[in-house]
C-alpha positions as CSV (number, residue, x, y, z in Angstrom):
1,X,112.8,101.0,-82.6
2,X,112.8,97.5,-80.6
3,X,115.7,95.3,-80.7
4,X,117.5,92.5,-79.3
5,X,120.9,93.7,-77.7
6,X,123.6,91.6,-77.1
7,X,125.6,93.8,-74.4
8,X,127.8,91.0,-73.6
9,X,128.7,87.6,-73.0
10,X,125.2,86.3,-71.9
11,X,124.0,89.5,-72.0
12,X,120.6,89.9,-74.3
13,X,118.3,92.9,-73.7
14,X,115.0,93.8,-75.7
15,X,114.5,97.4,-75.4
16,X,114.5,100.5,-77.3
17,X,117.5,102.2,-79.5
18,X,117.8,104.5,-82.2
19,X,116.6,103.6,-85.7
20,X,119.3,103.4,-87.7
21,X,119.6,105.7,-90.9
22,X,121.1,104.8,-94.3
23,X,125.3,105.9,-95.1
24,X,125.6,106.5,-98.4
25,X,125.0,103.2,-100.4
26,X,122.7,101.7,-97.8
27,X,119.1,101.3,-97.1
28,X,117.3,100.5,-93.8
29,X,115.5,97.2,-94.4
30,X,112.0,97.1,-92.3
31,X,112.2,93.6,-91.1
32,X,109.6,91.2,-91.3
33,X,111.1,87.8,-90.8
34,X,114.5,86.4,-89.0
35,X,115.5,82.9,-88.5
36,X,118.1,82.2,-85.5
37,X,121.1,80.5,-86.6
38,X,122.9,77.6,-84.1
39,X,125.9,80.6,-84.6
40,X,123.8,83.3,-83.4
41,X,123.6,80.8,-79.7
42,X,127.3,80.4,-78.4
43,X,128.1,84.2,-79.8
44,X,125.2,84.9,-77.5
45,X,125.9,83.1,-74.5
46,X,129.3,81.8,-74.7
47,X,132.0,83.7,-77.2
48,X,130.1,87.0,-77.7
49,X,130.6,89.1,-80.7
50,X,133.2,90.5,-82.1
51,X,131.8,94.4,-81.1
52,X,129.7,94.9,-77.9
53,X,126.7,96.1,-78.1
54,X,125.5,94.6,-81.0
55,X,122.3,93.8,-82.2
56,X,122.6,90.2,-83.7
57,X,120.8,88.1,-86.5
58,X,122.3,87.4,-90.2
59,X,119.0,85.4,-91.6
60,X,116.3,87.9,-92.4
61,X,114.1,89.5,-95.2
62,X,112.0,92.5,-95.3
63,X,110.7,95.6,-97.1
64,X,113.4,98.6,-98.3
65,X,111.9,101.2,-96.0
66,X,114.9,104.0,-96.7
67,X,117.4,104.6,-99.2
68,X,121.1,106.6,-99.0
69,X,123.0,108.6,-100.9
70,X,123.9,107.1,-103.9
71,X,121.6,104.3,-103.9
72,X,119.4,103.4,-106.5
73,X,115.6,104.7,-105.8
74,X,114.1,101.9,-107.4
75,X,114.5,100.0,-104.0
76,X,112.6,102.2,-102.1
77,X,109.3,99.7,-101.2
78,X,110.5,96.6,-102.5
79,X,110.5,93.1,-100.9
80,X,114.3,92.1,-100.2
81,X,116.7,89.0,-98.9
82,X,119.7,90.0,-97.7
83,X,123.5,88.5,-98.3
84,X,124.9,89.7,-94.2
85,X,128.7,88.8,-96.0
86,X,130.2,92.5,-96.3
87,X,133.5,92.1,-98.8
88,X,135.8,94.7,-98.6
89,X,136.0,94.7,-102.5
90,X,140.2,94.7,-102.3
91,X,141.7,91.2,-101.1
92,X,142.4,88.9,-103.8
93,X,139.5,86.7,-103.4
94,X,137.3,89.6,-103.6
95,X,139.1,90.9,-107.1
96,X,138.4,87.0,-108.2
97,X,134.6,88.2,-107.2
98,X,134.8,85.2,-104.5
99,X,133.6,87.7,-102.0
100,X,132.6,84.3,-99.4
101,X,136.1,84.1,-99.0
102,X,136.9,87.8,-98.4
103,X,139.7,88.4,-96.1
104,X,138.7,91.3,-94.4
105,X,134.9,91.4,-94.5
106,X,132.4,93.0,-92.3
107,X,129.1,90.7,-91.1
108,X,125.1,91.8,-90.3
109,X,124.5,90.2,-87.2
110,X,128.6,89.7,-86.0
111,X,130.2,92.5,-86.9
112,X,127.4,95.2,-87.3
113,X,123.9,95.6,-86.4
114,X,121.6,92.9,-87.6
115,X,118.5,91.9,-88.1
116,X,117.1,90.5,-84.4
117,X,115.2,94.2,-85.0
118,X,112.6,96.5,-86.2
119,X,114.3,97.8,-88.9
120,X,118.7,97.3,-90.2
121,X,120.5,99.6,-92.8
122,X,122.5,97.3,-95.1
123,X,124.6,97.7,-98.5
124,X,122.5,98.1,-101.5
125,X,124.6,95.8,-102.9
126,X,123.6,93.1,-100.5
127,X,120.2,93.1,-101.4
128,X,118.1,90.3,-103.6
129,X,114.7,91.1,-105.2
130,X,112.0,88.7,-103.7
131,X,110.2,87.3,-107.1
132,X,106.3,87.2,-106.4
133,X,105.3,84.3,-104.1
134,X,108.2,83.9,-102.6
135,X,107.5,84.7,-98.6
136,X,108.8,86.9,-96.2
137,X,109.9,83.6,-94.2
138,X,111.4,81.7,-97.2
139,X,113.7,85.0,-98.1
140,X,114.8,84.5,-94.4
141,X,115.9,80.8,-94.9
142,X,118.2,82.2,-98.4
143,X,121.4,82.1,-96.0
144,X,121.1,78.5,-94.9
145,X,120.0,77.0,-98.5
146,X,123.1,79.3,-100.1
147,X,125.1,78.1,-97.6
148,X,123.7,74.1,-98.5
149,X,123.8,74.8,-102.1
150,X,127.8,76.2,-102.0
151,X,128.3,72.7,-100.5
152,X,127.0,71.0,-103.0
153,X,128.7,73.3,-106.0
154,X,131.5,72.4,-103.9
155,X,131.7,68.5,-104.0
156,X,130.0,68.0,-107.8
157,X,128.0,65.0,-107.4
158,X,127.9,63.3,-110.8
159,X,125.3,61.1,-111.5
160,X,125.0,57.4,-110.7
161,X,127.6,58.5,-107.5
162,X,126.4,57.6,-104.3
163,X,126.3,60.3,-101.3
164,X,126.0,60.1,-98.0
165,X,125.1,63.0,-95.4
166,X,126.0,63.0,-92.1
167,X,124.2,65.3,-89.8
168,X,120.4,66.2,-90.3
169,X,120.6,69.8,-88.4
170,X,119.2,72.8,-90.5
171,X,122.1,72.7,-93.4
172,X,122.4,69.4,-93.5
173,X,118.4,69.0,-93.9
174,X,118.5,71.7,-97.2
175,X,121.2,70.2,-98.2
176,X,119.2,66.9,-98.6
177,X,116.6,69.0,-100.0
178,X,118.5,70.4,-102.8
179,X,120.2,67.2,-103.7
180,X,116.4,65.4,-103.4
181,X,115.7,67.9,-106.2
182,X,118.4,67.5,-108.1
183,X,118.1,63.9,-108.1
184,X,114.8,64.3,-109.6
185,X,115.6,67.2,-111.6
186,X,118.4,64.8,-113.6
187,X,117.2,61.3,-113.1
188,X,120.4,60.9,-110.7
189,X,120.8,57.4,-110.4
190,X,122.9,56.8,-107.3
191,X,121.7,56.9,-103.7
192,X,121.3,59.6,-101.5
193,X,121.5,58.2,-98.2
194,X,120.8,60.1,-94.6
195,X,122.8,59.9,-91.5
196,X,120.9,61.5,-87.8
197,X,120.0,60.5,-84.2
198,X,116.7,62.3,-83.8
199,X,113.6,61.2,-85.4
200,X,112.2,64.4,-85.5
201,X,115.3,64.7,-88.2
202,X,114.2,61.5,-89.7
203,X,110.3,62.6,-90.0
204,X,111.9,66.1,-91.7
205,X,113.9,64.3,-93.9
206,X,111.2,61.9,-95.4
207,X,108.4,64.6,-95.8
208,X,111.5,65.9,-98.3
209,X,111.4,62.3,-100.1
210,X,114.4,60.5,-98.9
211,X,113.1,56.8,-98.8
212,X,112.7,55.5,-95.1
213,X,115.1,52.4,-95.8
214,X,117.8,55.4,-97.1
215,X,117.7,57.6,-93.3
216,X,120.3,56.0,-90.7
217,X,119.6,56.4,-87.3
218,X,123.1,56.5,-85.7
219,X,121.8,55.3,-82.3
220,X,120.8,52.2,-83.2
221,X,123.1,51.7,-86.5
222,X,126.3,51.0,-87.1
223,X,127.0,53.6,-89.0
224,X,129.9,52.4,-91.5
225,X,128.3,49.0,-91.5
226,X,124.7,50.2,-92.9
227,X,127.0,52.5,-95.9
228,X,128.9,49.8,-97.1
229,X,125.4,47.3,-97.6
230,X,124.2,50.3,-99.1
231,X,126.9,51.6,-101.4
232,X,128.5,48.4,-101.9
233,X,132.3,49.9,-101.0
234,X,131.4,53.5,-99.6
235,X,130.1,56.9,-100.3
236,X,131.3,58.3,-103.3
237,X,131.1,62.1,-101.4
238,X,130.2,62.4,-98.2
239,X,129.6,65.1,-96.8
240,X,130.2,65.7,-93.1
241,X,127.4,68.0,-91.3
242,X,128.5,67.6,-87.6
243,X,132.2,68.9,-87.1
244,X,133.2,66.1,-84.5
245,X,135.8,64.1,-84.5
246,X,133.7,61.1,-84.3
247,X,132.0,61.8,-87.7
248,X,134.8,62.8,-89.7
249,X,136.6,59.8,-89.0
250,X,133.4,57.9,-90.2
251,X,133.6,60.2,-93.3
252,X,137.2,59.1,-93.7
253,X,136.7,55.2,-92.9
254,X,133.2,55.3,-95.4
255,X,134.3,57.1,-98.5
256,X,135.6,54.8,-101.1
257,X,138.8,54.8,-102.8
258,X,139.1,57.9,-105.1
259,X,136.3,59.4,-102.9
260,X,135.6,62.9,-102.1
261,X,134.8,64.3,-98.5
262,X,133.2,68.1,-98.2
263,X,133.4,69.2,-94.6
264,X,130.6,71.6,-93.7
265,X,129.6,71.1,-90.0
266,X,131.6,73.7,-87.6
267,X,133.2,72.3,-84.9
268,X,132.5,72.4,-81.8
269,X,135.8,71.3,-80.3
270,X,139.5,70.7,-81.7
271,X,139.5,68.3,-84.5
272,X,142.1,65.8,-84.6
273,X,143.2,62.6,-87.1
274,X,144.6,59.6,-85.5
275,X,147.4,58.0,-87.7
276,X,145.4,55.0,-89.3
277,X,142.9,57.5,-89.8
278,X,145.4,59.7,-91.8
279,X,146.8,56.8,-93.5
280,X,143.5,56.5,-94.9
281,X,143.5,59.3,-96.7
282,X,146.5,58.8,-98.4
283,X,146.2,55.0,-99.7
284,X,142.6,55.7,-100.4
285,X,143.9,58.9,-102.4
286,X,140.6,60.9,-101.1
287,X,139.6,64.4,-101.6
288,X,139.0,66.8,-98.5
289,X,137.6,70.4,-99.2
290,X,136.2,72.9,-97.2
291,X,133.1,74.9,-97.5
292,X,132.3,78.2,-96.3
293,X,129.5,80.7,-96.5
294,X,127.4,81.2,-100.0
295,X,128.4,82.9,-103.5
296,X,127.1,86.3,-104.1
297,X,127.7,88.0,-107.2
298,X,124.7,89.6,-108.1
299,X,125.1,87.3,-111.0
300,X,122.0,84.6,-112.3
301,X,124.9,81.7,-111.6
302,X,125.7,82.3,-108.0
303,X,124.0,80.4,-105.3
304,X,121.9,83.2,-104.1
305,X,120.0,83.0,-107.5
306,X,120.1,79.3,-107.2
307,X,118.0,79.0,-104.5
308,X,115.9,81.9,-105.6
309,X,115.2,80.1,-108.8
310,X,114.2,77.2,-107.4
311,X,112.0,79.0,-104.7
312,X,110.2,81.0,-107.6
313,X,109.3,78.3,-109.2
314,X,107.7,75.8,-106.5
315,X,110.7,73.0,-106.4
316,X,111.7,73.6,-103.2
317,X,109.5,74.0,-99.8
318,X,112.2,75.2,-97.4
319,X,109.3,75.9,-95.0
320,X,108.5,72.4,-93.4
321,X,111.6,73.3,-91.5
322,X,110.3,76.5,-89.4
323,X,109.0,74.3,-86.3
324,X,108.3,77.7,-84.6
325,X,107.4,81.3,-85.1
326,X,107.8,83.9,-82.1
327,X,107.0,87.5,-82.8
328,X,109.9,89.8,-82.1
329,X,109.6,90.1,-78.0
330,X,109.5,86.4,-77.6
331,X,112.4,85.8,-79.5
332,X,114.7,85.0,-76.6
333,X,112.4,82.1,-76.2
334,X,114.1,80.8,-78.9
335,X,117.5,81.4,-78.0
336,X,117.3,79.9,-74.7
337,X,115.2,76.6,-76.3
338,X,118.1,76.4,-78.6
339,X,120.7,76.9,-75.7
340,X,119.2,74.0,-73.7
341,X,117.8,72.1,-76.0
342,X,114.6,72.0,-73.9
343,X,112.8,70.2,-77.0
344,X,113.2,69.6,-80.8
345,X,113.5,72.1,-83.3
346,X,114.9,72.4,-86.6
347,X,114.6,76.3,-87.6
348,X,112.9,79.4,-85.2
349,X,111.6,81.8,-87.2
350,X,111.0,85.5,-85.7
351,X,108.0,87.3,-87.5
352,X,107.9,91.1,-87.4
């Protein structure tokens, strides 16, 4: 089959290999569509993987081609997303069924083959029936929106609250999505306000409904100014999208008192808290969590079957984000676009 191999650091090769064949439990998944995450670019180019060769790619969707021993036949032929967290089924978390926070997990894309390929044998128990008229490139974005909706789950926004998001990359655009939709969904009467510094973000953001006077552009805005006139004493949760020091300290300085902050954006470098910054935190008695990776369960609550419901049924349109679709062999276009950031995009899509 053809595949993208990452050999080594900087390393990427699009050749031949063996097909892989399903271990009892599995199925080989014929791929049909895989988005590149901003992850999938420094494990590429600047950190590498944690097994060499490897084929990467976590966000994909396809057909069940093959099934293994022990695997239900029902699979065989059916349209599938896939969850790329492996839980090991024994740490503690797992036993709570909080498999996102599994201590010794394995990883599609990271820590095994993934789905930058033809075709990728995964867990049976990974898989998630795609409902009629959901598409192949949809099922590929289920990651990102888990991984938006977990954040949101996370922080609880109640109505009449007011939230701010800070960073308009791919997560923090579906997360906007999702709490656009809620906001309608409920009647939610607080604001949702925006916070980028590209107006291809902006333009993304208001085909999704936020108001224009609701996006800040952080160039041109000062950004802890422009909350407070439009919260009237700061974000009751903010979430921070970035992972910069600069933006959590705006998180910190912009939440109000009794406030809660939900840090999703990875760094990029060390994070550190000046003192007044700290101090903050305390006197303003604010809540910091942490948010990582998606619920899978198999269950209708997680936040897999969240986003599937909402896909189903038409309330969500995850797809204004794909600004470009390679096929398979060009996908290294993508990667190096993204590396250099040789023009905007928001989500590549690879179509098999």
């Amino acid at each position: 089959m053809k595949a993208w191999v990452l050999r080594d650091v900087g390393s990427i090769e699009f050749g031949m290999v063996d097909k892989p064949r399903p271990d009892r439990g599995e199925v080989v998944v014929a791929v049909k569509a895989a988005g590149i995450c901003g992850s999938d670019i420094p494990r590429i180019y600047r950190t590498g993987a944690h097994v060499h060769p490897l084929i990467p790619g976590h966000e994909f969707a396809g057909v069940v081609e093959e099934t293994g021993l022990d695997t239900a036949e029902e699979w065989q032929g059916k349209r599938v997303g896939i969850f790329p967290l492996i839980p090991c089924k024994e740490c503690k978390p797992c036993l709570n069924r909080q498999y996102e926070m599994c201590r010794n997990y394995n990883y599609l894309g990271s820590r095994r083959d993934g789905g930058f390929a033809e075709y990728v044998k995964v867990p049976a128990q990974n898989l998630i029936l795609l409902p009629e008229g959901v598409s192949f490139e949809e099922a590929a974005m289920l990651e990102p929106m888990a991984v938006a909706v977990h954040a949101m789950r996370r922080a609880l926004p109640g109505t009449g609250e007011n939230i701010v998001i800070c960073g308009l990359g791919t997560i923090g655009l579906l997360l906007l999505m999702f709490l656009l939709e809620e906001q309608r969904r409920s009647h939610h009467s607080g604001t949702i306000l925006a916070v980028g510094n590209k107006e291809f973000q902006k333009q993304k953001a208001l085909l999704f409904g936020l108001p224009e006077e609701c996006y800040c552009d952080s160039r041109t805005e000062h950004v802890g100014k422009w909350i407070e006139e439009h919260t009237l004493g700061g974000a009751d949760v903010f979430f921070e999208c970035v992972g910069k020091n600069e933006t959590l300290t705006w998180a910190v300085d912009d939440t109000a008192p009794g406030g809660r902050i939900c840090l999703v954006g990875n760094p990029a470098s060390h994070m550190t808290l000046r003192k007044d910054v700290y101090w903050k935190i305390l006197r303003n008695e604010q809540t910091i969590m942490g948010t990582w990776n998606s619920s899978f369960t198999g269950e209708e609550a997680d936040d897999w079957h969240y986003v599937m419901k909402l896909l189903s049924d038409k309330r969500i349109t995850p797809g204004i984000l794909i600004s470009h679709r390679l096929p398979l062999e060009e996908l290294g276009q993508g990667f190096c676009l993204m590396r250099d950031k040789s023009e905007d995009y928001v989500k590549i899509m690879g179509i098999m």
